[in-house]
C-alpha positions in Angstrom: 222.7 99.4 32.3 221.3 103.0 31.6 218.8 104.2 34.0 215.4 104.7 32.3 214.4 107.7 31.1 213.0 110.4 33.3 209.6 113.3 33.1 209.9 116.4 34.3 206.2 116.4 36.0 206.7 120.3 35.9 206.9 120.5 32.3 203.4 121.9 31.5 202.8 120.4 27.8 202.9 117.2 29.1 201.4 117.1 32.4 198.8 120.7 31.9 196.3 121.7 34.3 193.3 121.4 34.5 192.1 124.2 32.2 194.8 123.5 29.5 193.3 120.0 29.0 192.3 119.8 25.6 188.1 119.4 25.1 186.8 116.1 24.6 185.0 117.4 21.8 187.3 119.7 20.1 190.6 119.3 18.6 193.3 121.0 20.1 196.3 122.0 18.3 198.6 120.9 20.9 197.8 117.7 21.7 195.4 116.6 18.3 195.7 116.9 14.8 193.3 116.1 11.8 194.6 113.7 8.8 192.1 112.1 6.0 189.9 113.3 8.0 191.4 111.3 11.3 192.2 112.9 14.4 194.8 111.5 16.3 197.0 112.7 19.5 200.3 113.9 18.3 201.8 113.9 21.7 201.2 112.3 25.1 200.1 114.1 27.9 198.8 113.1 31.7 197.0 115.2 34.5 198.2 115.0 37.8 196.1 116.4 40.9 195.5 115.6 44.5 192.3 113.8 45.8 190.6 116.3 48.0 186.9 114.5 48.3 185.5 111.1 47.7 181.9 110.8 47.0 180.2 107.1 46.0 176.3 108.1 45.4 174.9 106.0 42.6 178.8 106.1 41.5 182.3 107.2 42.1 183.0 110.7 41.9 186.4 111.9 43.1 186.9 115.6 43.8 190.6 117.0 43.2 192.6 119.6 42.5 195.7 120.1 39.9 198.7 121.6 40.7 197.4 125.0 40.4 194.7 124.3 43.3 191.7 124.6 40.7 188.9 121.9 41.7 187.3 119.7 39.3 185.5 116.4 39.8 186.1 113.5 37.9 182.8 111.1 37.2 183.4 107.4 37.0 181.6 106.1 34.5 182.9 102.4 34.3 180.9 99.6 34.3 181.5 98.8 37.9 180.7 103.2 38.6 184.0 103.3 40.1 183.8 100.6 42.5 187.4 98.9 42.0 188.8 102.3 41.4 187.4 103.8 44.8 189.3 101.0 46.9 192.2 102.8 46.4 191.7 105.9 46.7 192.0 108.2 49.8 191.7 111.7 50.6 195.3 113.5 49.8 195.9 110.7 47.8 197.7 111.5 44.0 195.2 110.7 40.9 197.1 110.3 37.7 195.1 110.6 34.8 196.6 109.4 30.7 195.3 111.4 28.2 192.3 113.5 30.3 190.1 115.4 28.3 187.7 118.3 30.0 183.7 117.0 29.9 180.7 119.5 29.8 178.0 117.8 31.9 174.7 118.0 31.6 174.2 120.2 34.3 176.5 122.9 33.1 179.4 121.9 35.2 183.2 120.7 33.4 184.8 118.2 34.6 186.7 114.7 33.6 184.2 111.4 32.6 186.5 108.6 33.5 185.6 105.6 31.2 188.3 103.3 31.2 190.7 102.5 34.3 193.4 101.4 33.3 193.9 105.4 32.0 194.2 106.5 35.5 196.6 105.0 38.6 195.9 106.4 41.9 199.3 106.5 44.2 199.3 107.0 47.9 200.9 109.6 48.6 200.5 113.5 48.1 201.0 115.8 45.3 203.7 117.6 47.0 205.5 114.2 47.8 205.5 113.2 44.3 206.7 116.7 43.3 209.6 116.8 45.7 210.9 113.6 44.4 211.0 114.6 40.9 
């Protein structure tokens, strides 16, 4: 039997930073496209970042940083705020994030409004751990 197939998580289209995520209220070329007046994603595409800070006021907000070192926070907005999620997650801890879209918040900042889990895994171990392995 053939092994699966592999991802090179360096590959940039498919696992951007931070600031290449497309807008959650725009359509970007790379990743969306319009038909009949439709938009749908024309390719898959994941963020992967390291879990520098976890705050649980009100509800979960993890801070963490791609592989470029830029800091963002991702707001849990689930209908448990975050409270399954934050069990397994841990400073220096990998988040892994399906199809993240960039979020202007209210009070000016941009970040990632996490809605549904099961888009995101947590894994415990570091960034550069999961790099070195690929």
């Amino acid at each position: 039997m053939s092994p699966p197939p592999s991802s090179n998580l360096r590959d940039s289209k498919t696992f951007p930073r931070f600031e290449n995520l497309p807008d959650e209220d725009g359509i970007e070329d790379l990743y969306h496209a319009e038909n009949n007046g439709y938009i749908n994603a024309t390719r898959h595409w994941c963020l992967i970042a390291e879990i520098t800070t976890i705050l649980t006021i009100f509800r979960l907000r993890i801070c963490a940083k791609d592989r470029d070192g830029h800091e963002f926070t991702v707001h849990v907005h689930t209908d448990d705020r975050g409270a399954k999620l934050a069990q397994y997650c841990q400073e220096g801890y990998t988040l892994v994030l399906l199809y993240a879209q960039r979020h202007y918040f209210g009070d000016g900042t941009l970040g990632i409004r996490l809605e549904e889990e099961a888009s995101v895994k947590v894994l415990p171990y570091s960034y550069a751990t999961l790099m070195a392995a690929n």
